[in-house]
N, C-alpha and C positions, 0 to 999 in steps of 0.2 A: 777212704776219704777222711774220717775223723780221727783215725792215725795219724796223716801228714801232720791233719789242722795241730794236734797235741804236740808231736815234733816241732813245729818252728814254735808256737808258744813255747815249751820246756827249752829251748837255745836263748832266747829274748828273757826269758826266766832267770836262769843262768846266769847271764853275762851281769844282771840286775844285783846277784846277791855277792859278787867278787866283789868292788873298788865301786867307790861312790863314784868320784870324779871321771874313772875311766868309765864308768857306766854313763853318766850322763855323756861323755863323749860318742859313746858308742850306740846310745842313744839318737842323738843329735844329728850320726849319719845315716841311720836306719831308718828315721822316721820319713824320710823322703821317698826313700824306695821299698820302704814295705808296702804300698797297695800293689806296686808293680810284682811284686814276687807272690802276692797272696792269690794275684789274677792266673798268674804262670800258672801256680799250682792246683789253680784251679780247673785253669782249662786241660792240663796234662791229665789229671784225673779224669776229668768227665771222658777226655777221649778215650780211656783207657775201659773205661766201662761200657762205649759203646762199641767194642771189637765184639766182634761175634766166633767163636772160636771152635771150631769145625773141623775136624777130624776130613785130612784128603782122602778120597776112594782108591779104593784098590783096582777100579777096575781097570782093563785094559783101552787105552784110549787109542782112536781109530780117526786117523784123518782122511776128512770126507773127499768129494771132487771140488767143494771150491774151496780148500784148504781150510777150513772151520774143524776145529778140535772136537769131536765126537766123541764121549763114551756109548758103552754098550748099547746101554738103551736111546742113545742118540738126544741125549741133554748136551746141554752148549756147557764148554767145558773152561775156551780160552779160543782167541783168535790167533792169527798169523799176524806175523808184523807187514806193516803194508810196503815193503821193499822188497820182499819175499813172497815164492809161492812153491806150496807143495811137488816133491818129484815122482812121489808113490814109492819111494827106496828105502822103505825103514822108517817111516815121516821123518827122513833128514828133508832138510831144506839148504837152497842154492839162494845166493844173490838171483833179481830179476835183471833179465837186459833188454833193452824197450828193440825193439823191430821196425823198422820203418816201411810200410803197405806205401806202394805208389797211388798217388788219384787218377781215377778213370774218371772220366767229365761224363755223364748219363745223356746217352743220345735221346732228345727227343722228338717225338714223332711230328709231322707238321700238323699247327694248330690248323682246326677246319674253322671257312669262313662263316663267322656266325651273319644270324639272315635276321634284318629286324624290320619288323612290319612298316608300313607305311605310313598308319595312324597309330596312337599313344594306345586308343581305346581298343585297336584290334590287340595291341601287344597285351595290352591287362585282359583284356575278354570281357572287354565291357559293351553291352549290347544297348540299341533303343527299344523302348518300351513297347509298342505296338504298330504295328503293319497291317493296314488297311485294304482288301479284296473286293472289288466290285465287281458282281458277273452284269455283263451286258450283252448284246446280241446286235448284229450290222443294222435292224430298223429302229433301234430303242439305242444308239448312242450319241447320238447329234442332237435328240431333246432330253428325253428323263436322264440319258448318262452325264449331259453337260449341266444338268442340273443338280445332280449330286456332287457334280465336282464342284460348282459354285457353292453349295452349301456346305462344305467339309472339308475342302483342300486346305484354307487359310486356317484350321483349327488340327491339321493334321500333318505329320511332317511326309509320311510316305503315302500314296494312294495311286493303287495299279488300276488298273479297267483289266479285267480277262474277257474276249469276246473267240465267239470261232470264226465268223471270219467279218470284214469289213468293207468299208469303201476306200478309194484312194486316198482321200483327203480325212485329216486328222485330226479332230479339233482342235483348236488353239489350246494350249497349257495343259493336256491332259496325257498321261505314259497308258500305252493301251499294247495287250500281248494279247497275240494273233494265231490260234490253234490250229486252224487252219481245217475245222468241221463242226458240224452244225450240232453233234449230236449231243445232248444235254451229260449223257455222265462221263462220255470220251471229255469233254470240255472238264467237267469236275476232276476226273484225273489228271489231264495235263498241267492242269491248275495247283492240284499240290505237290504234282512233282515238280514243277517249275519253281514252287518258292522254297522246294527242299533241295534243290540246287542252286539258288540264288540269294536265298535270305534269310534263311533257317540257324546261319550263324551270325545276324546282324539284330535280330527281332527277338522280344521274348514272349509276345502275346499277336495272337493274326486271328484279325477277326474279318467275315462274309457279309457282304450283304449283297441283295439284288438292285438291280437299279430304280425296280418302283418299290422302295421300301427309302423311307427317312430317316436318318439317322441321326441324331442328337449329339455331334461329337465331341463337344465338354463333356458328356455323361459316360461314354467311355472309354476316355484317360482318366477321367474318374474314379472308374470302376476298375480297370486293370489295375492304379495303381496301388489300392487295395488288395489287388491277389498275390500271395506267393508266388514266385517265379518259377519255381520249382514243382509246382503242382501238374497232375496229370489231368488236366479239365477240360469237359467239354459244356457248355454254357449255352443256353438258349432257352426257346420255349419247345420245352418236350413235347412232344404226341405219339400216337402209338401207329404201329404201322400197318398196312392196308392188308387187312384180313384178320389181323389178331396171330396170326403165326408164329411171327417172330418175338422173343420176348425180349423185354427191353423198349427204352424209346430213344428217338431222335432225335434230333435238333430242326425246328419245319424251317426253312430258308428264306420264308417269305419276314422274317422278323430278326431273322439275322444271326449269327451264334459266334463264340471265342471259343477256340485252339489254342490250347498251351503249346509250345514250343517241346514240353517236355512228351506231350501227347504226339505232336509228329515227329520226333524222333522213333517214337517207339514203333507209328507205324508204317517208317519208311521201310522195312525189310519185308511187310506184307503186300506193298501195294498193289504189287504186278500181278499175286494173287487174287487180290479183291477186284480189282479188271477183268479177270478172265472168269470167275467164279461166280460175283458177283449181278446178278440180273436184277435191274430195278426200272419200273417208269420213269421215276423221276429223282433228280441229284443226288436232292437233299436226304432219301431215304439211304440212294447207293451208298453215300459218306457215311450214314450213321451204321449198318448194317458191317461196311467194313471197320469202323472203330468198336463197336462192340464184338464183331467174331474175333480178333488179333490184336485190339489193345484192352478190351474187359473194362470197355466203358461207356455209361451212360449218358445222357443228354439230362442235365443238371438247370432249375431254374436259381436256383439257391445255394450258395458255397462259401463257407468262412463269415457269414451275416450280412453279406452282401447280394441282393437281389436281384437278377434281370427284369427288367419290367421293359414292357411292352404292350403295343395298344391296337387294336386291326378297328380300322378306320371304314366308316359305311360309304358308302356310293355318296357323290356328289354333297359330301359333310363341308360344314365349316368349320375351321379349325379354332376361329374366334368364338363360337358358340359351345364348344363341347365343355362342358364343368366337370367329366368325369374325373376322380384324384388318379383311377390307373392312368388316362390321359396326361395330363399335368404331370407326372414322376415317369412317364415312358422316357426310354431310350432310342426309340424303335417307333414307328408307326408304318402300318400295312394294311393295303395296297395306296399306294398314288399311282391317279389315274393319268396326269398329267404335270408339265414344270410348270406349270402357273401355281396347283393345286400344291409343289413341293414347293417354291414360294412362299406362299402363305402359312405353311408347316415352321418353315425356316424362321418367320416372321414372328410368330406366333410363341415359337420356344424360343427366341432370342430376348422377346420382351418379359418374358417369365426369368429365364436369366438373369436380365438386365433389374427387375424389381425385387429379385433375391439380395444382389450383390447389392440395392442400394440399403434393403434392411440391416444387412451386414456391418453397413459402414455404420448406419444413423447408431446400431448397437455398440459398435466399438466406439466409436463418440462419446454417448452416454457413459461407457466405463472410463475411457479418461476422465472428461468431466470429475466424476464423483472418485478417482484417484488424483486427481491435480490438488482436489481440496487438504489433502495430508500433503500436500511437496511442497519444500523449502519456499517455496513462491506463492506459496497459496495458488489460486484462478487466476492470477497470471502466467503460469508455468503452460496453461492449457491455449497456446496461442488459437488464433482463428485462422482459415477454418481449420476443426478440430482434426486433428489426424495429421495435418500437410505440415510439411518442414517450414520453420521458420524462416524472416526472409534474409536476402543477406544484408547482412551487415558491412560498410565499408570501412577499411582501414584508413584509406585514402583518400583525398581530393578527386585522386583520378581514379577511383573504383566505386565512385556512384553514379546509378543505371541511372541513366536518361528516361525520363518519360515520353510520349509521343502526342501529338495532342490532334482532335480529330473531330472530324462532325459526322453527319448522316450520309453526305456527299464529299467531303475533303477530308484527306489527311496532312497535315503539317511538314510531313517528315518525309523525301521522297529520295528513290534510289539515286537518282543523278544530281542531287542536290539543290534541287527547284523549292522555292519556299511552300510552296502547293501544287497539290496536284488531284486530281480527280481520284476518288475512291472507287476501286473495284474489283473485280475476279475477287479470289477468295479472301481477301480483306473486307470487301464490302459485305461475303456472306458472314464473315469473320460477325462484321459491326451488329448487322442483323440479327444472327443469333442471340451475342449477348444480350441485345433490349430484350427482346423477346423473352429470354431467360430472365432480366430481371423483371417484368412487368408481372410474368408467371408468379413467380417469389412474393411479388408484394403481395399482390393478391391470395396468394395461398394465406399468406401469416394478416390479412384485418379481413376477410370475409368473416361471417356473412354482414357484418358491421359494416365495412365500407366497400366500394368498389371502383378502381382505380383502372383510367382509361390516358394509354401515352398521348401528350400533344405535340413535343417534338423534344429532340436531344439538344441541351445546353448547349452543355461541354464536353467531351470525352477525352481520357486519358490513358494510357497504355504502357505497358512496358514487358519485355522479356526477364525474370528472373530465373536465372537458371538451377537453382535450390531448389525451386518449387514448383512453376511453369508460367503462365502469363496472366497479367493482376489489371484491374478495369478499374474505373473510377468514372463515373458517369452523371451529370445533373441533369436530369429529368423532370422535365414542366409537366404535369398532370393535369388533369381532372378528376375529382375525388366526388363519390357520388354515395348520400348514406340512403338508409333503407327506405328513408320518407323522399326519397325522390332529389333533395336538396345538391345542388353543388357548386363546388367552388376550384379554383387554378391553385395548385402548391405546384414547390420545387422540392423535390428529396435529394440526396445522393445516397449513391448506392457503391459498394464495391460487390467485386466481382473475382475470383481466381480460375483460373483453368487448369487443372494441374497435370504435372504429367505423367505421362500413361506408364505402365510396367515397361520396364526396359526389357528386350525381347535381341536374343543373339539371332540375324543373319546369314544362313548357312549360304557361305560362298565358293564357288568350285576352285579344286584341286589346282594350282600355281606353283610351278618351279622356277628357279633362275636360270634354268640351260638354254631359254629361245634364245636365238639369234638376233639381232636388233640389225635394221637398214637404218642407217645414220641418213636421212636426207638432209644438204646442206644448199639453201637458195643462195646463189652468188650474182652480183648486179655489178654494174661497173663501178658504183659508187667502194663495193664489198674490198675489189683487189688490193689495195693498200692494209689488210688485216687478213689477207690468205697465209701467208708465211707463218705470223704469232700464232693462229689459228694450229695450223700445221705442224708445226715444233711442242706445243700444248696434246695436242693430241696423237703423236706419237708417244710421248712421252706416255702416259694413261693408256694406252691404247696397246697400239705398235710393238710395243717393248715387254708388254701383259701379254701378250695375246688373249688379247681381250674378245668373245664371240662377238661382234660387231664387225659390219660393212660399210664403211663410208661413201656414200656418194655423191658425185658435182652436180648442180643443178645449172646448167649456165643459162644467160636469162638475156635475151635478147632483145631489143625492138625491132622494127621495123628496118633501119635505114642498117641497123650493125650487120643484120640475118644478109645484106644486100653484101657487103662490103667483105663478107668473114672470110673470104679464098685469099682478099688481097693485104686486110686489117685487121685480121682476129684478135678483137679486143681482149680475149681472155688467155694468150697466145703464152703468154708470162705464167699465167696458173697453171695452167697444161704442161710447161715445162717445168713447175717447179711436183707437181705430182708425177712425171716421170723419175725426176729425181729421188724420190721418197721409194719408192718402187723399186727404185735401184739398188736403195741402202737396203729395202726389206724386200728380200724376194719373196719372201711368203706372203707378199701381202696386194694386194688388189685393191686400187681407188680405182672403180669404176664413173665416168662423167656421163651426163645427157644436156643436148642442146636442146631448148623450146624459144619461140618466139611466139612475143607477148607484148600487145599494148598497152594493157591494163594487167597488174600484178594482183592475178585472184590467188590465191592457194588452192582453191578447188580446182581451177582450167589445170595448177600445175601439175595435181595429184590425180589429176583424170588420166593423165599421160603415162606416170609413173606408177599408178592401179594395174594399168594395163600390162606392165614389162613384169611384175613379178606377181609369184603364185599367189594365192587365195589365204597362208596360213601365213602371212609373211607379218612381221610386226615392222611397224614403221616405226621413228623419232624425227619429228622433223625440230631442226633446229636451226641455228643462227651462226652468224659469223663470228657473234661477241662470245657465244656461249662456250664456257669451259665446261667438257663432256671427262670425268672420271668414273670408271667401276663402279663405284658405291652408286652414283645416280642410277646406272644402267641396269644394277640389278632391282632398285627401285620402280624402273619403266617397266620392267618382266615381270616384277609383283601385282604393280597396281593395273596393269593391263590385262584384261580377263576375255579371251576371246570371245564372241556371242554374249558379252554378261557388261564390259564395264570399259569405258576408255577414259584416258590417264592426260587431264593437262595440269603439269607442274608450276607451281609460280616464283619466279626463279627468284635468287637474290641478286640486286643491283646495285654494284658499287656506286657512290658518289664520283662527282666530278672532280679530279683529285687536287686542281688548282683552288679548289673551295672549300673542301673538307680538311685537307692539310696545307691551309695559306700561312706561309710563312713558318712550316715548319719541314723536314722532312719525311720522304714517304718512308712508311716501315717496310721491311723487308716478305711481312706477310700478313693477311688481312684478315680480322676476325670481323664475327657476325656482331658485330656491335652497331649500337644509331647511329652512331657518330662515321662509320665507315658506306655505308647504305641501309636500302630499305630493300622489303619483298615486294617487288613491282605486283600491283595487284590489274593493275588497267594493261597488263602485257598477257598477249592470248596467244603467242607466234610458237612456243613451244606445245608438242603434244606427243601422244603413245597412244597407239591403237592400232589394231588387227584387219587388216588388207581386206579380210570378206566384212570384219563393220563397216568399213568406208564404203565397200560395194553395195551391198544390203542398204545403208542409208541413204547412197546414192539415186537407188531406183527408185526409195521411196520419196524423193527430189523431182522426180524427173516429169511430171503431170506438172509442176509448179514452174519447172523452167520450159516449158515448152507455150504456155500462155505468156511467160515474161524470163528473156535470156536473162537481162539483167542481173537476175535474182544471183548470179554468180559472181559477180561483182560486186552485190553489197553485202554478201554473208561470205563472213570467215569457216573454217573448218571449225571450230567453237560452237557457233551459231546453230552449223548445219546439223550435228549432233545433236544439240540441247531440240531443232524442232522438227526434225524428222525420222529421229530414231527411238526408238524405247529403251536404250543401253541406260546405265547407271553413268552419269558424268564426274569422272572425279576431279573436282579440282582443290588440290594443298597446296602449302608453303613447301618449299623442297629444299632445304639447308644447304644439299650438297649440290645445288645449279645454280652456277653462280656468271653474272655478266659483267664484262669488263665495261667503265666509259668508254664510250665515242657518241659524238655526237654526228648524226644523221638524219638529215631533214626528211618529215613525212613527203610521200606520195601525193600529188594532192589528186592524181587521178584516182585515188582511191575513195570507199565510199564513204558519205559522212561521218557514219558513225564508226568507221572504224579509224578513219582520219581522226578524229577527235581523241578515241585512245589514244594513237599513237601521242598525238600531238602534249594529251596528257602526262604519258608513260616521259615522255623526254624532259618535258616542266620537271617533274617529279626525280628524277633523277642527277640534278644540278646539284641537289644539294640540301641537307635540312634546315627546317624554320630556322633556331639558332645561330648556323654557320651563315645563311646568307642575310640574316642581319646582323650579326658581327662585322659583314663585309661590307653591306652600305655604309654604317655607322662610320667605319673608318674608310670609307670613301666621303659622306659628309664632314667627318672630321678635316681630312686633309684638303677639302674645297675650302670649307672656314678659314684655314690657317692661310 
């Protein structure tokens, strides 16, 4: 390197000390490009320094199988060019020539059908919490068993009855399994092999109890859901067994005990053992005996800081009087003697409940309270009362609630739109209540100072808010009475809120869309000029889908047509236009029925057509106007719940189309808008429900029409549901039921009130407020001119 450097300086040197003039020439050119040449020779050096200069090996190099140049010792020496590959010939190497492999497509096997559970929760393996056991016996289930199902069925979601054997009759709402022997540990066995075949993968905790034993069922949802799922537990009040023999205890049955799930897994493979082996007096030692010999386990009061308590209750005790704290924190009390005495158990532990949860509240009050005092709002952030959602607020003109306004005897505001009407049924206990509640209130908050006696209710006022629940307002005349005897007449006002309760899911049974639907279609003479539209609509939907639907004619006769029909068949035009239809669809079946009728009841019709099909049959009855598509029909199948719930839809009603679009034309398709109609709410003529509801209702009708037929004639199939059956009545809006105009004069042979629907339903359907004073206006207009 500092050789180079010395060479070009000694040339630059040089050329310096020949000729002024041609130096500075030659200067002149150089100065430009000497950093370029100083750089060159810069960088040629350096690289020159960085060779590393290595003597090749001698040895003999060996190329490998995947043509990698190998010495001796097998160091990487050099590679093959990637065009080439080793032939093993001398390590000469050939050009490569590529090969063309044909594609075999990979047969595969056929996929197996995958199988998915029915519910979400079976697929995940999500189980419910606990499973309820009650032993009972055929003389002790019609009173102490119906009394523990009163007391614990509403707080529990499963609760079986195990008895050995019974009487015919079953109590109302109670699942009772029948062993079909008296004898106390055969019963105990069948008893847990039954739920280890039936429920042993739905439950994760199964608890016992007898049927004169009380059970506290808040306290053990409570308490299971505190335990590990996964525990091997056996939970009760221990004792020891008769003689001292056996070591270990038991769980005594008189007070009840918990089974892990994971517990009788382990001693389903003993059981049949513990049956043949096993000899005991009584049950509850037989269970414990078998769980200790083959599952290695105890009868436990105590597990994971969670207690069983439990209380044995004396002969003829009151349950109001006992102060003991094990009573009070029992889960359990034993023996009851009787359901009056389980009553009063129930009574007793509900009102301990009930003044727990109000501590609780008045607590969490108090911590808002004194947290509201730091929020942006100071003590207003902490509305009244403390705890309940605020109220709503409207955006709108038309989104502020109405109030109701009401006295002791009247309310203001009445279903059929009367300015008054008499206050009663559960309104009236409604009104009741709250005085009472407020008069309590006053007097809680000025004793012992004063004491306040109601003289009657002003004014009251009421309203639904759905935020919150329902909100009073009441002015109240008193008389106020202080401790020296003195008194005098005020007015206070008072509010009042009722708020609403824990929202609670409904378990509703199992519904698919595969029923079959009977379309029932009432047809009148008035009907036949919209059989065809009718016809052509529902082929279309229908016919063309094959849609699981049956439609059937209802033809509707009077008197004089039923006389005439061999020589006049008024409906002689519909008949032929449903052979017609029949013809285009061979697969298809419009079955008709003739009845003659005076008076047009829907139950005389449906008594007839009860009769002609099975007991699982779902009906629809519908109209001439009604357009029926799939989407309604799997709606009918949903909301239709056989034995549980029947379905009247409330269709939507197009307007009158000469009034809704005067003076303009009709569009080609009609959206759910105001301005095209409303959801007829006063129309009941559509409905969905299951052949044995009708029947079942029917019977419980038939003591009513046998003192007065009439009752058939003035109650619709609506009516007859809402007051002679227990079903759930659903009635909604139904977007996708939709009715066309026609106007059709009411019946008047029909009965008042349902006359007056109708007669409603038809008013209502002309046209909205808006449109039909647009139309007088410009009917007065053009009288003026």
């Amino acid at each position: 390197m500092p050789r180079l450097f010395v060479m070009t300086f000694d040339l630059v040197g040089g050329t310096l000390d020949s000729s002024g003039r041609s130096d500075r020439a030659i200067d002149t050119l150089l100065r430009p490009i000497g950093p370029v040449i100083i750089g060159i020779s810069l960088g040629f050096t350096l690289s020159l320094l960085s060779v590393s200069w290595v003597e090749e090996s001698c040895d003999i190099n060996i190329i490998g199988n995947e043509g990698i140049v190998l010495s001796q010792d097998e160091s990487l020496k050099g590679a093959r060019r990637p065009n080439s590959i080793s032939t093993g010939n001398g390590g000469e190497e050939e050009d490569f020539q590529p090969r063309i492999i044909p594609y075999k497509p990979v047969t595969q096997s056929q996929p197996k059908k995958l199988f998915r559970a029915k519910y979400i929760s079976t697929e995940l393996g999500i189980r419910e919490r606990l499973f309820v056991g009650i032993l009972t016996s055929k003389n002790t289930i019609s009173t102490l068993g119906v009394a523990v199902n009163r007391t614990i069925s509403h707080h529990l979601d499963n609760v079986v009855f195990f008895t050995g054997t019974r009487s015919r009759k079953i109590p109302h709402g109670m699942v009772v399994v029948t062993h079909g022997d008296e004898r106390l540990n055969w019963n105990m066995f069948q008893t847990i092999k039954y739920i280890l075949e039936h429920y042993i993968t739905e439950y994760d905790w199964f608890y016992f109890a007898q049927d004169d034993t009380y059970t506290q069922a808040d306290r053990i949802k409570t308490l299971v859901e505190h335990l590990s799922m996964d525990r091997v537990l056996y939970m009760g009040s221990p004792e020891e067994f008769i003689g001292g023999e056996m070591h270990g205890r038991y769980c005594y049955g008189g007070f009840g005990y918990l089974l892990s799930r994971s517990l009788l897994l382990r001693l389903q493979p003993y059981l049949e053992k513990c049956r043949n082996d096993i000899l005991s007096a009584r049950h509850d030692e037989w269970l414990g005996r078998c769980i200790i010999d083959y599952a290695d386990t105890n009868c436990v009061e105590e597990f994971e800081g969670q207690k069983y308590y439990y209380y044995e209750m004396g002969k003829n005790s009151d349950p109001s009087k006992e102060d003991n704290v094990q009573f009070k924190n029992a889960l359990t009390v034993h023996p009851v003697s009787d359901p009056e005495q389980m009553y009063r158990l129930h009574k007793h532990f509900t009102e301990i409940e009930l003044q727990k949860t109000y501590e609780e509240i008045e607590k969490l009050q108090a911590e808002i309270k004194n947290v509201s005092v730091v929020a942006f709002d100071g003590n207003r952030s902490a509305l009244w009362p403390v705890g309940i959602n605020p109220p709503f607020e409207p955006k709108t003109r038309f989104e502020v609630l109405r109030w109701d306004y009401f006295t002791e005897d009247q309310v203001y505001s009445c279903i059929d739109s009367s300015p008054k009407c008499e206050l009663r049924g559960i309104d009236k206990l409604d009104v009741a209540d709250i005085i009472e509640t407020a008069m309590g209130e006053l007097n809680k908050k000025y004793k012992p100072v004063l004491h306040l006696k109601k003289q009657q209710l002003i004014n009251g006022y009421r309203r639904f808010d759905p935020t919150r629940g329902m909100e009073y307002t009441l002015d109240l005349q008193l008389e106020v009475v202080n401790q020296k005897g003195r008194s005098r007449s005020i007015t206070k006002r008072v509010h009042l809120v009722r708020p609403l309760s824990r929202i609670e899911i409904i378990p509703m049974p199992y519904v698919t869309e595969a029923a079959r639907v009977h379309i029932i279609l009432p047809v009148t003479l008035q009907d036949q000029e919209h059989v065809q539209q009718f016809l052509e609509a529902y082929a279309t939907n229908a016919f063309e889908t094959s849609e699981n639907a049956i439609l059937t004619f209802l033809f509707i006769y009077d008197s004089i047509e039923a006389q005439q029909v061999n020589q006049n068949d008024i409906f002689a035009s519909v008949k032929a236009q449903i052979s017609a239809y029949e013809h285009r669809y061979p697969t298809v079946k419009i079955p008709w029925i003739s009845v003659k009728s005076e008076s047009p009841s829907q139950i005389k019709f449906m008594d007839i057509i009860s009769k002609k099909h099975p007991v699982d049959t779902l009906f629809f009855i519908a109209t001439m106007k009604t357009s029926i598509n799939s989407e309604f029909l799997n709606h009918c199948r949903m909301n239709s719940i056989n034995n549980w719930q029947v379905f009247f839809p409330v269709h939507f009603q197009y307007y009158n189309p000469d009034i809704a679009y005067h003076n303009q034309p009709l569009p080609n398709t009609i959206d759910l808008v105001k301005e095209a109609g409303h959801f007829d709410r006063s129309s009941f003529t559509e409905a969905c429900f299951y052949n044995s509801d009708y029947m079942t209702t029917r019977t419980h009708m038939s003591s009513d029409v046998q003192e007065n037929e009439e009752i058939l004639e003035n109650l619709d199939i609506y009516d007859m549901f809402i007051k002679y059956s227990g079903l759930h009545v659903f009635r909604a809006v139904e977007p996708a039921l939709h009715q066309k105009y026609s106007y059709q004069p009411c019946n008047p042979r029909l009965s008042e009130d349902i006359y007056q629907r109708c007669v409603q339903s038809t008013l209502d359907s002309l046209g909205s407020r808006s449109q039909l004073a647009m139309l007088l206006f410009e009917q007065e207009q053009g009288n003026s001119t």
